[in-house]
MMTF fields as JSON, N, C-alpha, C and O atoms, coordinates in Angstrom:
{
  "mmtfVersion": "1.0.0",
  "mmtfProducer": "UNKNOWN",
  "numBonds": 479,
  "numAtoms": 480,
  "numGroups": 120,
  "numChains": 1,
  "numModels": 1,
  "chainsPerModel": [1],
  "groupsPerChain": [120],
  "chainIdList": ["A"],
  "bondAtomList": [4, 2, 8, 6, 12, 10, 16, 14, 20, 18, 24, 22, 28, 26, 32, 30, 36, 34, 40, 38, 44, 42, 48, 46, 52, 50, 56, 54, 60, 58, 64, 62, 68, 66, 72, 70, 76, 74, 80, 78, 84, 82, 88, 86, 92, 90, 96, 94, 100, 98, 104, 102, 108, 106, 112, 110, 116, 114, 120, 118, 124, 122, 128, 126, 132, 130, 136, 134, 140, 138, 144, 142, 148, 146, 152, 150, 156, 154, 160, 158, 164, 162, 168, 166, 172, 170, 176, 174, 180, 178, 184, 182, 188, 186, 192, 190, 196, 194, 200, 198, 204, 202, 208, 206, 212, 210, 216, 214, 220, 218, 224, 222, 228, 226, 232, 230, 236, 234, 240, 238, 244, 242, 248, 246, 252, 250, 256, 254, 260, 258, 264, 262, 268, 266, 272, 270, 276, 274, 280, 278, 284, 282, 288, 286, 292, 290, 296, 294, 300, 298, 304, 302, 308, 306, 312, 310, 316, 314, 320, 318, 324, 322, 328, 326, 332, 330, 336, 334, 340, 338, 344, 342, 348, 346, 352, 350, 356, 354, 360, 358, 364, 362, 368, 366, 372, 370, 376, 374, 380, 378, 384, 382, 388, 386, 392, 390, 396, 394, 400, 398, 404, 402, 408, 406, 412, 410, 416, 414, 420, 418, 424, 422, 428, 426, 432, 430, 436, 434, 440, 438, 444, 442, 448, 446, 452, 450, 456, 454, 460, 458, 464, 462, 468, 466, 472, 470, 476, 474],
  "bondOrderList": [1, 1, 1, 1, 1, 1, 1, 1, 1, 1, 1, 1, 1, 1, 1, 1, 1, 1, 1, 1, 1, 1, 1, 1, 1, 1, 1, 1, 1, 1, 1, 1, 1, 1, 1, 1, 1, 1, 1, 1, 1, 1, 1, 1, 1, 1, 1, 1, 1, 1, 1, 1, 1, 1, 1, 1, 1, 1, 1, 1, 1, 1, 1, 1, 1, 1, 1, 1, 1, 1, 1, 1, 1, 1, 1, 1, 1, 1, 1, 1, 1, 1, 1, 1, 1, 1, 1, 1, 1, 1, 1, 1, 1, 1, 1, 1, 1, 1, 1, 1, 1, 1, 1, 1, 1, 1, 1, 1, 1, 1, 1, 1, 1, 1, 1, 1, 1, 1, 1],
  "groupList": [{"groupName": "UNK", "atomNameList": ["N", "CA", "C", "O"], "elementList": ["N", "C", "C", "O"], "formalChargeList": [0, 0, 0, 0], "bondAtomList": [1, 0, 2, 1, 3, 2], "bondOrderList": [1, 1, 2], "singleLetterCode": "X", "chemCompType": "L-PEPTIDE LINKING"}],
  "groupTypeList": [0, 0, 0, 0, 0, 0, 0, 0, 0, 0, 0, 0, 0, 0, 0, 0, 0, 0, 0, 0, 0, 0, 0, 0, 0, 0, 0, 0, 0, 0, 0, 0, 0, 0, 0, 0, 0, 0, 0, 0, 0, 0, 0, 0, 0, 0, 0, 0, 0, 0, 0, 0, 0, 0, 0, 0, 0, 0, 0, 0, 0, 0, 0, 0, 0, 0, 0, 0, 0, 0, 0, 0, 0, 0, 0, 0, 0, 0, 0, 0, 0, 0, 0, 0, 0, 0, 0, 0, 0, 0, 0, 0, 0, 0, 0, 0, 0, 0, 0, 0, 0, 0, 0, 0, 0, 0, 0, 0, 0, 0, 0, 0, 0, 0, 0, 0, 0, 0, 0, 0],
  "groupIdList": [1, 2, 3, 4, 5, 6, 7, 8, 9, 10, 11, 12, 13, 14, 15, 16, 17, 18, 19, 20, 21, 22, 23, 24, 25, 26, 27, 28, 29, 30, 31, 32, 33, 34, 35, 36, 37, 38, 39, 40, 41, 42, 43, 44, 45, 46, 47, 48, 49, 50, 51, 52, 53, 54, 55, 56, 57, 58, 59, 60, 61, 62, 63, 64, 65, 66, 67, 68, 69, 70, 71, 72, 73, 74, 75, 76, 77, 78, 79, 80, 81, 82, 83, 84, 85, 86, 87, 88, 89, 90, 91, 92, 93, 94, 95, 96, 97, 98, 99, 100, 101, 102, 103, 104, 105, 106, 107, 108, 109, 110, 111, 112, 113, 114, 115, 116, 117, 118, 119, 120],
  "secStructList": [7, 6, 6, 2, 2, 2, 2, 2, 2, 2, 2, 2, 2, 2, 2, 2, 2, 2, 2, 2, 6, 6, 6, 2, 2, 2, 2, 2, 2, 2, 2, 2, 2, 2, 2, 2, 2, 2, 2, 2, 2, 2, 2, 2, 2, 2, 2, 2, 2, 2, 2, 2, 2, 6, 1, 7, 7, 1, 7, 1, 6, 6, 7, 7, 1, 7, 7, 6, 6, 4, 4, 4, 4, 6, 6, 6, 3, 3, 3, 3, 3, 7, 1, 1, 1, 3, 3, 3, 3, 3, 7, 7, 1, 1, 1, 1, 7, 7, 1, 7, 7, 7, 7, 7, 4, 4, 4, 6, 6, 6, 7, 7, 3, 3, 3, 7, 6, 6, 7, 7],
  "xCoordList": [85.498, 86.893, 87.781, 88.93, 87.228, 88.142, 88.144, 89.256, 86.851, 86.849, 87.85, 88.824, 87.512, 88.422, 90.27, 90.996, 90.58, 92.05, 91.671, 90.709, 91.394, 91.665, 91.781, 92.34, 90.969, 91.053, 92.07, 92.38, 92.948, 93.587, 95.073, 96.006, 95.029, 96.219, 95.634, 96.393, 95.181, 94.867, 95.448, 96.293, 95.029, 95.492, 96.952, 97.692, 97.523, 98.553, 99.969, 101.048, 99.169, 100.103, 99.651, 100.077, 99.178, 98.78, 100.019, 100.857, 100.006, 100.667, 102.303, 103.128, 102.492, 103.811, 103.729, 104.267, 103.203, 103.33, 103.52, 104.143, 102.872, 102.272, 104.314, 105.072, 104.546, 105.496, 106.778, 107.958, 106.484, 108.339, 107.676, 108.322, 107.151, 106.598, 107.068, 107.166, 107.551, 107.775, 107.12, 107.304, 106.305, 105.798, 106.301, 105.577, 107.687, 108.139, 108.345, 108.867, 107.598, 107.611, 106.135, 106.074, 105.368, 104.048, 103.723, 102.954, 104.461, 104.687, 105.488, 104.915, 106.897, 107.251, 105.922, 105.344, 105.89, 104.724, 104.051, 104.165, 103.155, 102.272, 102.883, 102.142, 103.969, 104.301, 104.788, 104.837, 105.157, 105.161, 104.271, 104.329, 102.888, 101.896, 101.449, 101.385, 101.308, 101.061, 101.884, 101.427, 102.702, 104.085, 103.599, 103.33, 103.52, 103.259, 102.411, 102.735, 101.325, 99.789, 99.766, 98.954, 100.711, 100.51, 101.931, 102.245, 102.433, 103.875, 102.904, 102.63, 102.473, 101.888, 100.476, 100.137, 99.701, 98.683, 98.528, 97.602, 100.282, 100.63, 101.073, 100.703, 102.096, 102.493, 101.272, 101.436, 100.022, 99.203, 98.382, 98.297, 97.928, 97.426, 98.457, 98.001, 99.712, 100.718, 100.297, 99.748, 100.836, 100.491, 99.661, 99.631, 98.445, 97.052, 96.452, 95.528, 97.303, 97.43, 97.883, 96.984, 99.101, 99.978, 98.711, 97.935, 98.685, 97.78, 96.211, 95.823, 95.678, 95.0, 95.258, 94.438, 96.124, 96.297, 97.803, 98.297, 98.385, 99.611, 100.918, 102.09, 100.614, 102.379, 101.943, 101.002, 102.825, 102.691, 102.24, 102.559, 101.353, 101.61, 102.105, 103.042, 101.629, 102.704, 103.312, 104.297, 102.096, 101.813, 101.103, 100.794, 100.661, 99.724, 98.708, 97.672, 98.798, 97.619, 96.905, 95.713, 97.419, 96.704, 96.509, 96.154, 96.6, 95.778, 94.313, 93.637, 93.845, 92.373, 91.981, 92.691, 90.669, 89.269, 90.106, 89.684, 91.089, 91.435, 89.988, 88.93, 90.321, 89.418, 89.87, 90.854, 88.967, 89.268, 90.496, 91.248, 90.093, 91.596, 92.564, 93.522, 92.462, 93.876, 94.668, 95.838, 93.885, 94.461, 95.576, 96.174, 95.532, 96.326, 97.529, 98.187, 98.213, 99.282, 100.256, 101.463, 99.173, 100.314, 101.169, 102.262, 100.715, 101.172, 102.533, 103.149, 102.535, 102.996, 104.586, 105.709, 103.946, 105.336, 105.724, 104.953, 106.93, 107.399, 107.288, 107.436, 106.924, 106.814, 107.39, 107.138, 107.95, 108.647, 108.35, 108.108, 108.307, 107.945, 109.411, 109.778, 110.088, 111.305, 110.645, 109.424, 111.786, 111.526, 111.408, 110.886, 111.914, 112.4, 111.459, 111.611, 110.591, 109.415, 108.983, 108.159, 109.285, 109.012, 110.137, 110.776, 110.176, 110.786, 109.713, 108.755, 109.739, 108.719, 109.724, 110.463, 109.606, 110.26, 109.046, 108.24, 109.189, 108.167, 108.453, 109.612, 107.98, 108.602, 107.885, 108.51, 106.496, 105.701, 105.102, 104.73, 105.043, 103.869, 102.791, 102.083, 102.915, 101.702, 102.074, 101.07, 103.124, 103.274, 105.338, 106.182, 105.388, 107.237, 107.358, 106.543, 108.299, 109.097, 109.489, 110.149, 109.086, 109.53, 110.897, 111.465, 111.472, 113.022, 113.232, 114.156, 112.594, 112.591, 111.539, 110.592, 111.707, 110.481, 111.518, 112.293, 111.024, 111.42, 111.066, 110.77, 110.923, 110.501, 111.402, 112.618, 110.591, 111.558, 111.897, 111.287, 112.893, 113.297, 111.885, 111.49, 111.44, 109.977, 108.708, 107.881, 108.831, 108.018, 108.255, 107.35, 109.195, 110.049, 109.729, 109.523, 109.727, 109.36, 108.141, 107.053, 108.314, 106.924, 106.653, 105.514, 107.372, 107.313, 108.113, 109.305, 106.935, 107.82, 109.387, 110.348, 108.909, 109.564, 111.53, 112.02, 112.275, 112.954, 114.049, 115.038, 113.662, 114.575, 113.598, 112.473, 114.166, 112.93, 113.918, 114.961, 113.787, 114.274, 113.864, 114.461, 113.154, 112.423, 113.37, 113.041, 114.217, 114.323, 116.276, 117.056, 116.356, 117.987, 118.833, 120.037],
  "yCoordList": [-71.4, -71.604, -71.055, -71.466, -70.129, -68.98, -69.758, -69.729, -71.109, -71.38, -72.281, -72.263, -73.466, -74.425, -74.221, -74.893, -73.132, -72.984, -72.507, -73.262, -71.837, -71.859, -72.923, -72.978, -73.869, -74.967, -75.787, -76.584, -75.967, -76.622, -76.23, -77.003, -75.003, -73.789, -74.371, -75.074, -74.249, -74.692, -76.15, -76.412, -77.287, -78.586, -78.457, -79.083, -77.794, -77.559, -76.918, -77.391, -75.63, -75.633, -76.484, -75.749, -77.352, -78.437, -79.523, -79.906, -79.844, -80.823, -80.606, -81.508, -79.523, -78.468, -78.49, -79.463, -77.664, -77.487, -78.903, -78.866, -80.15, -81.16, -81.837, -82.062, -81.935, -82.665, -81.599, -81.916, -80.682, -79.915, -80.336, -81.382, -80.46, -80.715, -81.585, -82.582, -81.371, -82.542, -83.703, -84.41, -84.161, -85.572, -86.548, -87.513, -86.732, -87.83, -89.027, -90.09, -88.475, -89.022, -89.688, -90.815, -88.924, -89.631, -90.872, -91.829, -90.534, -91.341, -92.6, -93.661, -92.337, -93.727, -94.633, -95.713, -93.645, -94.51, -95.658, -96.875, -94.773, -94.955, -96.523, -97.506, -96.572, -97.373, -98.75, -99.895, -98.304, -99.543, -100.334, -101.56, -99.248, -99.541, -101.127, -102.351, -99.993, -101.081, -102.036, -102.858, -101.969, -103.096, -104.241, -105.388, -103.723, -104.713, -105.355, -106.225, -105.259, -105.457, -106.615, -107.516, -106.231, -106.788, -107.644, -108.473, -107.59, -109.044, -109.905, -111.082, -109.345, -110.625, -111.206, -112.358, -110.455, -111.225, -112.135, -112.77, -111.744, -112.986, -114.069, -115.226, -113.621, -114.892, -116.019, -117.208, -115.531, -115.968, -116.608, -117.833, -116.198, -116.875, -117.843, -118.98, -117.837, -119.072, -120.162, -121.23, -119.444, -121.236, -121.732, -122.706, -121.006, -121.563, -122.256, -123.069, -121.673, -122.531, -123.976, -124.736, -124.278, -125.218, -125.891, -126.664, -125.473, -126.795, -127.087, -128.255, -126.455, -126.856, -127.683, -128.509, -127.568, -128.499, -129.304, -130.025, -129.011, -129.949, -129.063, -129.418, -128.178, -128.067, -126.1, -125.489, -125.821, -123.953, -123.863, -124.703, -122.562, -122.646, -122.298, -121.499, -122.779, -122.611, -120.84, -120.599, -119.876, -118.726, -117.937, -118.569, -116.916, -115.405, -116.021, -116.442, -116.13, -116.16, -117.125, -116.872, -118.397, -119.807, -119.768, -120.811, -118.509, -118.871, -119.2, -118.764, -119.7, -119.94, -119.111, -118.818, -118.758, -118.132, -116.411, -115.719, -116.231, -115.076, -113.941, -114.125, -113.289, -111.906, -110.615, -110.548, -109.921, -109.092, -107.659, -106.952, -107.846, -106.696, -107.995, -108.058, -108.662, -109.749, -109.625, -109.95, -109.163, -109.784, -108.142, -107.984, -107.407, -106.102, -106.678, -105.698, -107.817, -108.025, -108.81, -109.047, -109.144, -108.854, -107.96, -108.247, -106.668, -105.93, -104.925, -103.905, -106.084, -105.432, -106.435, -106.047, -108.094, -108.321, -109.578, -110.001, -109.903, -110.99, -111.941, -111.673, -113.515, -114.838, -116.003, -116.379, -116.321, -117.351, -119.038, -118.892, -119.917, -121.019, -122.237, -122.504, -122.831, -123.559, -124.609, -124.719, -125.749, -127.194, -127.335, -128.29, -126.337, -126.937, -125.521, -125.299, -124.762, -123.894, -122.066, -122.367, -120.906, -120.143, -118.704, -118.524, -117.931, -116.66, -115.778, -116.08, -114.864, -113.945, -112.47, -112.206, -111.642, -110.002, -108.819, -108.624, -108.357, -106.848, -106.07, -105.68, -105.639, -104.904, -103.389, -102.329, -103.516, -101.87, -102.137, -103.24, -100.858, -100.571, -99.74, -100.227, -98.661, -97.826, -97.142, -96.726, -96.697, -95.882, -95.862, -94.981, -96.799, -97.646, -98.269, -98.028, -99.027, -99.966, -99.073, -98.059, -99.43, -99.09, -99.465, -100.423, -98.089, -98.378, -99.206, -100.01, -99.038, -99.996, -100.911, -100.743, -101.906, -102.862, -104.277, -104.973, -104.227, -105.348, -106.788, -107.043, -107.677, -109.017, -109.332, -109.156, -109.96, -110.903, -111.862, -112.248, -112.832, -114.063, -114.827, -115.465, -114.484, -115.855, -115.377, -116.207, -114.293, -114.364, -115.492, -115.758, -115.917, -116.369, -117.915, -118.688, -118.246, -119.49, -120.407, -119.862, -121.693, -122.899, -122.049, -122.275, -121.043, -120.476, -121.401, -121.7, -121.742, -122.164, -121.127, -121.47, -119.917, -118.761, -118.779, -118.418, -119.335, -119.45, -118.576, -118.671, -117.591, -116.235, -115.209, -115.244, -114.35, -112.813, -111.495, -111.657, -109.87, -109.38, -108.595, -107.652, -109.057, -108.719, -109.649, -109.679, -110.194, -111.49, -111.23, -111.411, -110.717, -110.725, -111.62, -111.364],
  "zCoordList": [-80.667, -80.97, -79.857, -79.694, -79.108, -78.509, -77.59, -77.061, -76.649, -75.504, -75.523, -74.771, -76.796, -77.104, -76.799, -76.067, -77.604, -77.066, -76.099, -76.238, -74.969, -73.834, -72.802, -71.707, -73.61, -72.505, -72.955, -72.07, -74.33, -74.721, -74.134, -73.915, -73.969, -73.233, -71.594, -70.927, -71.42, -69.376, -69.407, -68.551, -70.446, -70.196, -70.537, -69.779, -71.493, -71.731, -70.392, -70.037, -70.006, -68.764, -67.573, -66.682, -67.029, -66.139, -66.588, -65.771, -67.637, -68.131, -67.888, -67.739, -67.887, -67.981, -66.351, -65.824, -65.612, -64.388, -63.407, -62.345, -63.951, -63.211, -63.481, -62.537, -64.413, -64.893, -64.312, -64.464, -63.83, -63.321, -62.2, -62.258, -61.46, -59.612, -59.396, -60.112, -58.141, -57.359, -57.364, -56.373, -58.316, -58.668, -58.52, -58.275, -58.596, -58.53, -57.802, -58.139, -56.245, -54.514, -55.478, -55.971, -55.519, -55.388, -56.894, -56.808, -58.051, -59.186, -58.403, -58.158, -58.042, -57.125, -56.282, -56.409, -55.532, -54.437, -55.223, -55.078, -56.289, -56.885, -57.797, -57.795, -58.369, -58.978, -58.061, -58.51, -56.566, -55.597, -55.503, -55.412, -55.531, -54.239, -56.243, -56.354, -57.167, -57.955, -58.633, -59.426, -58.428, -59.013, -58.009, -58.366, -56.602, -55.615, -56.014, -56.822, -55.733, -56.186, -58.097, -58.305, -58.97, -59.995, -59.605, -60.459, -58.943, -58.855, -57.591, -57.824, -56.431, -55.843, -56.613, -56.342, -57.517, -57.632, -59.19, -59.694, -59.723, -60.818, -59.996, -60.191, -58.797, -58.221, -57.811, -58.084, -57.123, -56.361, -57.887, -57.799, -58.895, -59.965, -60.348, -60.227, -60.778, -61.247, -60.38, -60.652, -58.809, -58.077, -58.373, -59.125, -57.679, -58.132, -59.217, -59.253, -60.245, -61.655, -60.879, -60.518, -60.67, -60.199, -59.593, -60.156, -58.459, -57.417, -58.217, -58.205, -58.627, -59.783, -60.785, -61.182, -61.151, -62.989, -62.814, -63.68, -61.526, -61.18, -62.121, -62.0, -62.817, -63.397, -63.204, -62.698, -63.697, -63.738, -65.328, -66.17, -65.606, -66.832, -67.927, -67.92, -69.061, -69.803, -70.651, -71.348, -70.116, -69.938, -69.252, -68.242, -69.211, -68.397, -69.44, -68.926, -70.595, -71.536, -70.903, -70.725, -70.43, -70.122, -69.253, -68.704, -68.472, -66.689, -66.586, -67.518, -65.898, -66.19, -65.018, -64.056, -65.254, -64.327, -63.622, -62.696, -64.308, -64.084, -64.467, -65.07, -64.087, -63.424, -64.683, -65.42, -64.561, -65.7, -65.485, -66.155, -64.234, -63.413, -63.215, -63.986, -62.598, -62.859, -64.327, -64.531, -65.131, -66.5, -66.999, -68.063, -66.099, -66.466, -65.857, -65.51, -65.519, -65.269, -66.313, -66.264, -67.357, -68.429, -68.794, -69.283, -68.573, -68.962, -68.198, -68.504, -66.861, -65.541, -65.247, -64.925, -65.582, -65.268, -66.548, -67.409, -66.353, -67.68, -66.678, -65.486, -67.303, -66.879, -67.658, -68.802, -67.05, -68.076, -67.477, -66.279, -67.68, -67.481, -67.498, -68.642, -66.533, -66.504, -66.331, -66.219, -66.293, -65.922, -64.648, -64.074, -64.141, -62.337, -61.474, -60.273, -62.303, -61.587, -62.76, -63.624, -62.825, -63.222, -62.992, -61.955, -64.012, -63.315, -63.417, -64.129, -62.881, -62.753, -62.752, -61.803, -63.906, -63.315, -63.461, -64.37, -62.615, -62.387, -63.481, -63.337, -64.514, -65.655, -65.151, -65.18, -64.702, -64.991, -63.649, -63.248, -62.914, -61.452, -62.54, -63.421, -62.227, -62.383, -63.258, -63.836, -63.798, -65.496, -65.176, -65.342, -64.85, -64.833, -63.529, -62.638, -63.383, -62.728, -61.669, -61.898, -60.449, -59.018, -59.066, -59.591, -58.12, -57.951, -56.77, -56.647, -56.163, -54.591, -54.74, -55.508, -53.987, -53.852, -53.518, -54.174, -52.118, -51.17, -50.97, -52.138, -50.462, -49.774, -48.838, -48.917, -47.642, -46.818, -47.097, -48.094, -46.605, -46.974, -47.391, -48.366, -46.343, -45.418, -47.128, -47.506, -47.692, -48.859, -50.135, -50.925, -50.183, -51.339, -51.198, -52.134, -49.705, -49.259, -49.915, -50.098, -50.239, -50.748, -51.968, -52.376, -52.782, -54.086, -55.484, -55.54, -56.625, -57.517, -58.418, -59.107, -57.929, -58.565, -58.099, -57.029, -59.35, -59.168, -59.017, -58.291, -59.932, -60.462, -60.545, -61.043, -60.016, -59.907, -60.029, -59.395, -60.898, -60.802, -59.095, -58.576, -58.76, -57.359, -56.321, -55.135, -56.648, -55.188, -55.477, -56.411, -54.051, -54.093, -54.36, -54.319]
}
């Protein structure tokens, strides 16, 4: 019993200590490096949908031959399906929504993605 709370008291101040630290540089990062990572590799499955089956589809659920790590991007960005192509917004990186996160013009380009909370 005696070891148990001690270790429940050690996870306890970790949790405490970890959360006043300067964490917040490396939580950002962290939420770029994966916001990135789950907004380009929904974009890159939608098309692919597209030039495959000719239209976008009609959800994340209906992508086909997606991958079992591909499929954590449900949970990462919203997709919506238009007449005239798709919106796509980044909702979650790695445990919230990156405050920064860029593209150049030249990314946006031969994209059905019409509206993005990502695209100026």
């Amino acid at each position: 019993m005696k070891h148990t709370l001690s270790i429940i008291c050690t996870i306890l101040f970790l949790h405490i200590f970890c959360s006043s630290c300067n964490l917040g540089g490396i939580k950002e990062q962290a939420n770029k490096q994966f916001g990135d990572q789950h907004f380009k590799t929904a974009i890159a499955l939608i098309e692919l949908h597209k030039v495959r089956f000719g239209t976008y589809p009609e959800s994340l659920d209906s992508l086909k031959y997606a991958g079992d790590w591909d499929k954590i991007i449900n949970g990462s960005v919203h997709y919506e399906k238009l007449d005239s192509g798709y919106v796509l917004d980044l909702v979650n990186g790695w445990i919230g929504k990156p405050n920064t996160l860029t593209y150049p013009d030249e990314f946006w380009q031969g994209l059905g993605l019409v509206k993005s909370n990502m695209k100026p």
